[in-house]
N, C-alpha and C positions, 0 to 999 in steps of 0.2 A: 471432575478431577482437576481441570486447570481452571484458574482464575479469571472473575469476569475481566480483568483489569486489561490481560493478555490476548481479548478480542480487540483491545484498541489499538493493540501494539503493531508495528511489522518490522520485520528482522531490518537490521542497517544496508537502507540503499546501497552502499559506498562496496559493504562485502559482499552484496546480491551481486553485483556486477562484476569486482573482479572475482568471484568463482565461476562468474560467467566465462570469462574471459581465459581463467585456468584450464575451464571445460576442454575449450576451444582447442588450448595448446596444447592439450593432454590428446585431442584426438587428430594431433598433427598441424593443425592451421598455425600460421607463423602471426603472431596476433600481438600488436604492439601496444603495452596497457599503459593509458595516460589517465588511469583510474583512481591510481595506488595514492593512499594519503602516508606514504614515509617515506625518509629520505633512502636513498639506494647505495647510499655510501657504507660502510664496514665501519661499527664502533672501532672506536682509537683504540690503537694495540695497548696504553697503558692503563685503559679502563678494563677492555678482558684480561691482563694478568691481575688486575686487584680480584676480579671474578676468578680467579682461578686458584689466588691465592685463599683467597676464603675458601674453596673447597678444600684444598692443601690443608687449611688450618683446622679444617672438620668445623667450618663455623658453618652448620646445617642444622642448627637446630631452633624452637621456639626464638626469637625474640620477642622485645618490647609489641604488646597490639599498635602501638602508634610511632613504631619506628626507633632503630637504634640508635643513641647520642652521638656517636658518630656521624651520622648521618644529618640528623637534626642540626647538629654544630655545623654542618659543611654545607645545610641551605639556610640557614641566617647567619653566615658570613659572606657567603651569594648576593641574598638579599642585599645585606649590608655596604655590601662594595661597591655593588652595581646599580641599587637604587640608595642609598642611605637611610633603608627602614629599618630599623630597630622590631626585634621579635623575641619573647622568651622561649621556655623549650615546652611550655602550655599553650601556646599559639600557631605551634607547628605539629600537622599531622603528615605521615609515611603511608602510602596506600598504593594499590597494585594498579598502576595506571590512572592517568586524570581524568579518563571517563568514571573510575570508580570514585575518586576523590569528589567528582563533581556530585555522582549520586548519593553517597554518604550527607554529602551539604544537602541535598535537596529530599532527602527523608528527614534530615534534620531541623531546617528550617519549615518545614512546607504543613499548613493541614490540609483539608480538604477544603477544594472551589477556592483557596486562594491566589492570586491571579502573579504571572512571571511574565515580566516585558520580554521580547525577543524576537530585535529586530533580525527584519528578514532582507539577504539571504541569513539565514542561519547554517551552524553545526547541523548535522541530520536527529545527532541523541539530545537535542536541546529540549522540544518539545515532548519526545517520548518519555526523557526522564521526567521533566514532569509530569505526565499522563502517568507513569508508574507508580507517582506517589498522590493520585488525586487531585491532585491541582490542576489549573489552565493556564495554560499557554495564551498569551496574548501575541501575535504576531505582529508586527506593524513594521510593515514592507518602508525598505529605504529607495534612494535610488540612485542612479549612476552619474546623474550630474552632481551630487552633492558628494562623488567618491565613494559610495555605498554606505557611507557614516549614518546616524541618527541623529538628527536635529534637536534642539531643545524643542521646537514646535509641537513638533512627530511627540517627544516623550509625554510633553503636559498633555495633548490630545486625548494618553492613553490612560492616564493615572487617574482611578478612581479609589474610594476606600478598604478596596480589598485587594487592592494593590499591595506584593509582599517583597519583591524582588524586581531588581532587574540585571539581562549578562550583555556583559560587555567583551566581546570576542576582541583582542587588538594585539596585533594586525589577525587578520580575518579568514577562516575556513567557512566557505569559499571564494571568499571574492582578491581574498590578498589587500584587499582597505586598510588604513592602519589612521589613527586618528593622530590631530597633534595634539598637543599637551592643553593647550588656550579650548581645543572641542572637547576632549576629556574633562578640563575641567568645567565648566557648563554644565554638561549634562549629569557630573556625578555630583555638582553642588545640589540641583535641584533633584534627585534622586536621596542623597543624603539631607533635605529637607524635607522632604517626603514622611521619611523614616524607611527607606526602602533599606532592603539589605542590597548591597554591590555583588555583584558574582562577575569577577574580571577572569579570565580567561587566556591567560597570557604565555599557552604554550610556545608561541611564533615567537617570544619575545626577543630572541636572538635572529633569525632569520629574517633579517630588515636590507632596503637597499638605497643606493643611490647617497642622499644625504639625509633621511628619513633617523626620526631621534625620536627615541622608544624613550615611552613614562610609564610608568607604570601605576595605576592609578592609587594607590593606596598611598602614592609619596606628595597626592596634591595635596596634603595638609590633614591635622591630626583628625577633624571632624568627617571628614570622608575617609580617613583608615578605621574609623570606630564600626564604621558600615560595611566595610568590604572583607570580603573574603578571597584569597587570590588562588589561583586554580594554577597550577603551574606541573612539571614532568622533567622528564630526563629522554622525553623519546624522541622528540625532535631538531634540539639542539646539538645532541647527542649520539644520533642517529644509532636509538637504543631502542624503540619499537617493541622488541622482544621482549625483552629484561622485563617491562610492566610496572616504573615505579611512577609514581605522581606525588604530589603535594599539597597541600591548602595550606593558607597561612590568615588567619583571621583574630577575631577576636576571642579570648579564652575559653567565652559560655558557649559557642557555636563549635568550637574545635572539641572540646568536651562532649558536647552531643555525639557529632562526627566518630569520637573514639568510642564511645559506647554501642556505638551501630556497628562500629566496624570489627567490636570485640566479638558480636555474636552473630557475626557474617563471616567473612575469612581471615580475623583473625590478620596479624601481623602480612606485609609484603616477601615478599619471598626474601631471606635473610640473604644470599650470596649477591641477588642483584642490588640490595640494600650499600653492599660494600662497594659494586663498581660505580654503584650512582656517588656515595658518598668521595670517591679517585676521581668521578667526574666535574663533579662540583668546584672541588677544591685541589683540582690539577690544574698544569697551564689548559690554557685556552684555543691555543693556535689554530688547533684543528677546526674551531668554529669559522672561521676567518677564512679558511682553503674553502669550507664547504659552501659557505657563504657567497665567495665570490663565484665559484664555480656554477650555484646556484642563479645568480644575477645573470652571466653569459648566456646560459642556456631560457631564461625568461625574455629576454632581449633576443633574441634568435627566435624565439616560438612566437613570441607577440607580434615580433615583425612579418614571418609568414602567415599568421591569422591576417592579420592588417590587408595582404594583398587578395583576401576574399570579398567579393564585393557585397557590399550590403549587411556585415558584420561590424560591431563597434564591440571594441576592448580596453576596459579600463586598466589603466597599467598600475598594478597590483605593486606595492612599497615592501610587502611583505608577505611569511610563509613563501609557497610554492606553489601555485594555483593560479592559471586564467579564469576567467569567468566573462567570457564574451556574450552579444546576445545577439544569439541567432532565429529571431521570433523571424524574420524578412524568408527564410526560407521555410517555413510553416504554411500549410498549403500546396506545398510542391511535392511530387511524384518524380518516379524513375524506374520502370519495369514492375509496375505492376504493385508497386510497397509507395503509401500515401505517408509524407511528413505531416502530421497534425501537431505535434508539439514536443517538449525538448525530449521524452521516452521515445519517442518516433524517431526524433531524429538521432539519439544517441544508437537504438537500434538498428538503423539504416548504415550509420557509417561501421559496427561493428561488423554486420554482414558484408557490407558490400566493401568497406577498404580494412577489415579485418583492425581496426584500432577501439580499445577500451575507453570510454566516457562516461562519464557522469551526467543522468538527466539533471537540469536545474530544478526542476519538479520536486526534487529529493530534498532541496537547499529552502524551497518556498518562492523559488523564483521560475518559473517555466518556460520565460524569455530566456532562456540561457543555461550553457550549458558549462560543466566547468572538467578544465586538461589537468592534468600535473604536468610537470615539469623536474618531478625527482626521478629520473631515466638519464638515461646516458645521451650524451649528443649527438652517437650514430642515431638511436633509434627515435630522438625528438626529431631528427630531416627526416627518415624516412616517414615516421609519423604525418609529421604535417606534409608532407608530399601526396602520400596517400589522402590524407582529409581533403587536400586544394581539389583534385583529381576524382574525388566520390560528387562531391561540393556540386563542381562545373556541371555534373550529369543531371544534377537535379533540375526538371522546370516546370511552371508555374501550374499547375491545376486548374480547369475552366471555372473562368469568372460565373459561379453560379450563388443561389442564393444556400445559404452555409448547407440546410439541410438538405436540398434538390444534389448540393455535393455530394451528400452523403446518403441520399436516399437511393435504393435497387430497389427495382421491380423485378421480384424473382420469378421463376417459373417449375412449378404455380406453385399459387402462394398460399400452398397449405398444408398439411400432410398429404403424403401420397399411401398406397394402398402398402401390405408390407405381410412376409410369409414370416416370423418368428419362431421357426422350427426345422429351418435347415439341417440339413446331416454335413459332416464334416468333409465328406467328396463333393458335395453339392457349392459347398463353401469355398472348396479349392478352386472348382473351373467356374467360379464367379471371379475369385480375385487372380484369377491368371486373368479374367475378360478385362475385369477395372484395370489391372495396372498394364493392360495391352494400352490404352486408352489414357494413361497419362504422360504425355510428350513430357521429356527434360526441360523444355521452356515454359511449361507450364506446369509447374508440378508444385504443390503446396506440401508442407509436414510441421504438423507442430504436437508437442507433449503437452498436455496439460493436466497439471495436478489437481485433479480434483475429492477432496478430503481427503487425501493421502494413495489417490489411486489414479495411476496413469493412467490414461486414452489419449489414442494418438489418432489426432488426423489426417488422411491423405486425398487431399482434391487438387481438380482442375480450377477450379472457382474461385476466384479471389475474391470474391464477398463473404464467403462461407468461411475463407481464413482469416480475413479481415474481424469479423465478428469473434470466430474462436479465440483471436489471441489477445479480444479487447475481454471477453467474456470469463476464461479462466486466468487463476492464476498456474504461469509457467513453471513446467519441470526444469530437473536440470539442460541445459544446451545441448545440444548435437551431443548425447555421453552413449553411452552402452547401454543403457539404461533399457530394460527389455519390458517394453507395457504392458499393464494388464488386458487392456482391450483397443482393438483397432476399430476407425470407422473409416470408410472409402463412399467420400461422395465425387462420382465422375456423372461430369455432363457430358451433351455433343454425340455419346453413344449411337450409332447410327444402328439399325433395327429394334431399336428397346423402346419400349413407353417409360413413363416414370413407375418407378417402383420401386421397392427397398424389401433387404434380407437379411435376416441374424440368426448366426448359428450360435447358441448357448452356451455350447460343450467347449468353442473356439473365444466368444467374447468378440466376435468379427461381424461387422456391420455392412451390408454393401448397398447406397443408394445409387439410381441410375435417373441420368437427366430428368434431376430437381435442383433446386437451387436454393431451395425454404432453407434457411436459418433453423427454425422452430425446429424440425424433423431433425436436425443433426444434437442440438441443444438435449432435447426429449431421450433420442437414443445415448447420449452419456449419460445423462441422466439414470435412466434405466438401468446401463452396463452398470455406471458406481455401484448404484444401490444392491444389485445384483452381487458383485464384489466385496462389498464392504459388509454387509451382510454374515455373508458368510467368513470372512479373510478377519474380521476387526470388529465383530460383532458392534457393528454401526448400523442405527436401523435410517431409511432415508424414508421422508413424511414429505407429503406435497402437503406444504400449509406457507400461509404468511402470515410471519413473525413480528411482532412489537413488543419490545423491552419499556416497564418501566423502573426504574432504578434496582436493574437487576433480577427481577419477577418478567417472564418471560407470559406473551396469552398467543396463543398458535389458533389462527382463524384455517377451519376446513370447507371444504364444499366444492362440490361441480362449479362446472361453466356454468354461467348464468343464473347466479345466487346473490351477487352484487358482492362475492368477496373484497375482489378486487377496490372496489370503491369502499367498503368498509374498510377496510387497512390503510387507503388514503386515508379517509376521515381521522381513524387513530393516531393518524402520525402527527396530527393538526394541533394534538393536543404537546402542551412543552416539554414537558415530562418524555414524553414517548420518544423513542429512537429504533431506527427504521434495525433491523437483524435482516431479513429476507422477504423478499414480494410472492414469493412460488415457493420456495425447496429448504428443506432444512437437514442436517442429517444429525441423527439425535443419540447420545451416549447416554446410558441407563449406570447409574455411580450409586448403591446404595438405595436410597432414599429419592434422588435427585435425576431429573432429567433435564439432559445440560446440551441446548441444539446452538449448533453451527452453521453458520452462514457459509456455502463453499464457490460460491462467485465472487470476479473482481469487481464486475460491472453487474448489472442486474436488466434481464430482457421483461421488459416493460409493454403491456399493451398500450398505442397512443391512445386510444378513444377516451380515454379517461381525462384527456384536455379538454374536454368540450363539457365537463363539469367544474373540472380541476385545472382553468387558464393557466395558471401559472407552470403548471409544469408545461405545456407548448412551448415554455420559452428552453426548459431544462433539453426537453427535444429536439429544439432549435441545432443545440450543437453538440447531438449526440448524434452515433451512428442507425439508421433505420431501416427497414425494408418494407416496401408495400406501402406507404405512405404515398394516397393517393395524390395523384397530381393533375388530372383532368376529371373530369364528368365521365367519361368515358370509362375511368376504371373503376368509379363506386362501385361497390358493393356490400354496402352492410343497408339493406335495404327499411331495415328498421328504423335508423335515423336518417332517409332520405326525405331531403325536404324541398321547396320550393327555391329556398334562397340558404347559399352554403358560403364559406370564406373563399371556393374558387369562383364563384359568383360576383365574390365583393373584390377580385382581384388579386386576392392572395394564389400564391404559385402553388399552396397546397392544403390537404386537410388531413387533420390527424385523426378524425373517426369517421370517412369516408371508410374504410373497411375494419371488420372486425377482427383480418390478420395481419394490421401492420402492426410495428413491433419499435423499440428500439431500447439500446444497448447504453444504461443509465448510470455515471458514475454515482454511488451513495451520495459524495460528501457535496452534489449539486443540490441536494433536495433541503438539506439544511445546516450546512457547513458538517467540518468532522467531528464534530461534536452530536451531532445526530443518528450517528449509526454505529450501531457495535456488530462484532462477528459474531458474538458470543452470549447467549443468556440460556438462565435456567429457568424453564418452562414451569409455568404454576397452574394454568388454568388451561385447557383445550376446546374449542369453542363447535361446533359441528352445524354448519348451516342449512337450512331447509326452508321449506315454503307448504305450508298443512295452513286453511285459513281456521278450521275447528279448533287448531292445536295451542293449545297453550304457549304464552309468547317465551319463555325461559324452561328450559328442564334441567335439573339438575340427574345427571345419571350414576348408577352402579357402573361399577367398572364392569358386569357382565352386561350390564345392557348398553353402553358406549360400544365395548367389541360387536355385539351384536348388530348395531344399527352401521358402523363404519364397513365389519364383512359385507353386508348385505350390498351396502351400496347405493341403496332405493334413493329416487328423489324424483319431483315434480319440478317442473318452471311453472312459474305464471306465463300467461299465452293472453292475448285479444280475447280467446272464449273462455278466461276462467285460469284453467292449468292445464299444463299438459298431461298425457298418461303416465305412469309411474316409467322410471329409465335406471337401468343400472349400469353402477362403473366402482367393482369392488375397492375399497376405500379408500375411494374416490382418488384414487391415482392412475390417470391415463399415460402414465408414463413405464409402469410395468409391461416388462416383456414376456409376452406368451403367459401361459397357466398351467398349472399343477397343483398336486394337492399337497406338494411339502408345499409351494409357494406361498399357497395360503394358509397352511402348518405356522410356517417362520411367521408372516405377518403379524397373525393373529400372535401368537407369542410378544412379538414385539409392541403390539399396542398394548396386549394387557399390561404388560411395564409402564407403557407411556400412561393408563387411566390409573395403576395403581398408585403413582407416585403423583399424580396432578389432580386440577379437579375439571370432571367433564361434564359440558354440561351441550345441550339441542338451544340452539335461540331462530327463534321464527319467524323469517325476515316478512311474514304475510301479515303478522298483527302486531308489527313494529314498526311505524312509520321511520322512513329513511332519515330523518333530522332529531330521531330518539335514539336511532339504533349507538349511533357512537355514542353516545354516555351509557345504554344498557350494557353496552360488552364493557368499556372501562368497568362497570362495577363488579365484573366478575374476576378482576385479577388480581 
């Protein structure tokens, strides 16, 4: 049903966070949002009576698709007066917001795999809107001594023949950078030599300070106006936000496009806001001037209290509304128990702990940093940064270890523990009166996590266990009312209890007792979703991993110890391939079409697969782990024990020393985000085994795929040969408990999955390991 293009996407950082932050306020917390990208001021009273009067005037109906003459007239006489560009009424388009303006231009210009410069920091929709319309984003990071600007250096570095575009943000969301005229032209002569098309972006272009002198690049002369397209609005000069008008002012064949798309998208801007923007335009101006200064006071006042945080450098932003400090120096640092590892961590840390909204720089492409507004009132900027100075000092420094020994636990123990899956519902009751006897207020974890659309909520003592969770899913809404579908309570410390774990089915309630494994809590959501989804959203959940190639989906199955794991490495090897999921998929049945989802942020990864696959030890390196041996003493995967190991050669660890360490993998390390999507539609289902008689490839009926995946069966190879047959019905050891609808539903659900794909047995006994990756690509 949804498009592969929408596995690439994810909703706007900027509004992830302030509904975080709404959340918050909604459930009382006094939360001061230095999030918000608009200004806080009230459109000018003589702009809402033109809005008001057009409703007066019944002017609610159709207009013009590209904007009423009115309107048109009143931004190229804008243009006209304030830059001296000259534009016809073919050169100007009306659209509902300059994020829509922008993407109109960029369905318009863009085909597929052609490449958009875009220096970073960037907007957050810069690179998505490209990814929306099949293009690439080429990023190419500026930096803070050169003012955040883009070099000519930087630009020729990047331009190669598929080079189609490039934007020019001035002055800059987020950094507030703003170029001069003498930088501007540089970079857009040799841009417009190129033959690039110009995307300027010049919403800020009122909001400037100090003695800072706005150009606007289309007025560096006629050969660089032929190129450019200029992306401009009504919402921030304006402080019109709402309203939704924007503008583009380009060349006539590109603005023609633009109206064509936007005839058979939505059609005309909303007619009444049409009329306050055109009062806006071509009204006095005064009120830009109040808001302007008013804005400068309050950047000078927040800059200067950043400034007194030690070990933070801020560049002092010419324009917009936006710091953009870098706070990489406290990266590393802890305070009760919550690790800063980078600018998510830490925007996290101060929402929690001094209750103020932020922006990870992560969002911008820059991660050293993190970016404030400043469009808030001047009470709430002191107390703001009062609070930040004050969360700030608490922070300190994390032991000097080596990155992964940081982030490596030795859990206990470090594996499943034993587990009753048929609790009764009183059973279930004086278990979690026992667990939450046993979670102290100062040590109390909870986090929601959405997983494919289905809450589970964690409650532990263990801060590895949350640590993990909240790197692992992506998060519900914040602290809301939001009622879960499933609980899990992992308490340690329990004194009279062995480890153990319990799920009652009827409740969706999990309870482990002094464990610490990561895996066991992972496994039972897992379980719970599928259990839920299932039934709630007819989502079927398949333990397989995924490799997309250019949209054709191949889902590898099979037990432990079939070499999936390392075959799904190999696949990924290939250029083509982009990683969907290592373990889990959960899969919609559309028709014809099986369409799986990838429902992790991060991916729990076995390490051992570094000691074939080096390079990812390094992707390990500075992800979070557990069980990642660190002495001799705690090997145990006895099968690759050997004589001479990397803690032998003096490394502080080894990452297939056991067969349960683990660690917690962001996708876009393995081969940038271009590598992984959320989303494909599965074509081929691959089913692994080990029979040395058995023919190397089968291709199956879809009764006999169901039949061999119900069953379950399979052998390993062993030292003597194979082992004896072992079963683990289709092949998911993540299901809870058994029944005969369980495997009613199941079975229903895979015949969909073999009816709609093609299944086939490949036999890893009479396919050598350096065949096997080009056998399976040929099945997809």
């Amino acid at each position: 049903m949804i498009s592969n293009r929408i596995g690439r996407l994810e909703l706007s950082p900027t509004l992830r966070i302030n509904a975080k932050a709404k959340a918050m306020k909604a459930d009382g917390v006094d939360v001061i949002d230095f999030s918000v990208g608009e200004p806080d001021f009230p459109t000018p009273t003589d702009i809402k009576n033109a809005g008001k009067k057009a409703i007066d005037d019944n002017f609610t109906k159709y207009t013009a698709n590209d904007g009423i003459p009115e309107l048109k007239a009143a931004i190229r006489a804008r243009m006209k007066e304030d830059h001296g560009l000259e534009y016809s009424n073919k050169e100007v388009i009306v659209s509902s917001g300059a994020k829509h303006s922008l993407y109109n231009l960029m369905v318009a210009i863009l085909n597929r795999d052609e490449e958009v410069i875009i220096p970073a920091p960037y907007w957050v929709s810069y690179p998505q809107q490209v990814l929306m319309v099949k293009g690439k984003p080429v990023i190419v990071p500026t930096k803070e001594e050169n003012g955040f600007c883009l070099t000519p250096e930087e630009l020729k570095a990047n331009l190669n023949f598929n080079t189609k575009a490039i934007i020019i943000n001035n002055p800059s969301n987020p950094t507030g950078s703003a170029y001069t005229r003498d930088q501007l032209k540089e970079i857009c002569e040799i841009a417009a030599a190129e033959g690039l098309i110009i995307i300027a972006d010049e919403i800020y272009e009122k909001v400037i300070y100090d003695d800072y002198r706005f150009t606007s690049v289309a007025s560096l002369g006629d050969r660089i106006k032929e190129k450019t397209v200029i992306i401009n609005g009504v919402s921030k000069s304006y402080s019109m936000t709402g309203w939704r008008i924007g503008y583009a002012a380009g060349p006539a064949e590109i603005i023609s496009a633009m109206a064509i798309i936007q005839s058979h998208t939505t059609s005309n801007a909303n007619s009444i806001a049409q009329k306050a923007a055109a009062e806006a335009l071509s009204g006095h101006q005064s009120e830009i001037n109040r808001m302007v200064a008013e804005f400068q006071t309050r950047r000078n006042y927040m800059l200067s209290k950043l400034n007194r945080i030690p070990d933070i450098s801020c560049h002092q932003p010419q324009g917009a509304f936006y710091l953009f400090p870098n706070t990489s120096a406290y990266y590393n640092t802890e305070f009760g128990g919550m690790k800063i590892r980078n600018s998510y961590g830490l925007c996290y840390y101060l929402l929690k702990e001094a209750a103020v909204a932020l922006v990870p720089g992560s969002a911008f492409g820059a991660d050293d940093n993190i970016r404030l507004s400043y469009a808030t009132s001047m009470d709430k900027i002191e107390e703001g940064t009062d609070r930040i100075i004050e969360a700030m000092a608490k922070l300190t420094e994390s032991p000097k270890y080596k990155r992964v020994a940081m982030q490596n636990v030795m859990t206990h123990p470090r594996s499943n523990v034993e587990m009753d899956t048929a609790i009764s519902v009183d059973e279930r009751d004086a278990l979690v009166q026992e667990a939450e006897a046993n979670l102290p207020f100062d040590r109390y974890f909870e986090w929601n996590a959405n997983i494919n659309g289905i809450i589970i909520q964690l409650r532990t003592n263990v801060p590895h266990l949350y640590d993990f969770w909240v790197e692992n899913w992506y998060p519900a809404q914040l602290e809301s009312d939001l009622e879960p579908h499933g609980i899990i309570y992992a308490v340690d410390g329990v004194p009279g209890r062995t480890s153990y774990g319990y799920y009652c089915p009827e409740m969706r309630t999990a309870i482990l007792f002094n464990t610490s494994y990561y895996g066991q809590v992972r496994s039972l959501a897992l379980g719970m979703v599928a259990q839920a989804s299932e039934r709630l959203l007819d989502v079927h959940g398949v333990r397989a991993a995924c490799v997309d190639y250019n949209g054709r989906g191949l889902a590898l199955i099979g037990p432990r110890g079939l070499k999936r794991g390392s075959s799904f490495i190999r696949l990924l090897e290939d250029e083509k391939a982009r990683f969907l999921t290592n373990d889990w998929a959960f899969v919609r049945y559309r028709g014809n079409e099986a369409i799986a989802d990838a429902p992790e942020r991060k991916f729990y990864f076995k390490t051992n697969i570094a000691q074939n696959f080096p390079h990812y030890g390094r992707i390990f390196d500075r992800s979070k782990c557990e069980n990642v041996v660190t002495t001799r003493a705690d090997w145990t995967n006895m099968k690759e024990l050997v004589d001479e190991c990397p803690l032998d050669l003096g490394e502080p660890y080894c990452y297939w020393g056991s067969t349960d360490s683990r660690a917690l993998v962001d996708p876009a390390w393995i081969g940038g985000p271009n590598k992984y999507v959320k989303r494909s539609h599965l074509h081929s289902v691959v089913m692994l085994h080990y029979e040395p008689n058995a023919p190397a490839v089968e291709k199956l009926s879809v009764e006999g795929a169901l039949d061999f995946i119900t069953a379950g069966k399979y052998r390993l190879p062993s030292g003597a040969g194979m082992t004896p047959y072992k079963e683990q019905p289709f092949f998911n050891p993540y299901i809870l408990g058994s029944s005969v609808d369980q495997e009613d539903l199941q079975r229903r659900n895979f015949h969909q999955l073999f009816r709609v794909t093609n299944a086939y047995k490949v036999n890893i006994a009479s396919i050598p390991p350096e065949a096997l990756k080009a056998r399976l690509r040929e099945l997809v």
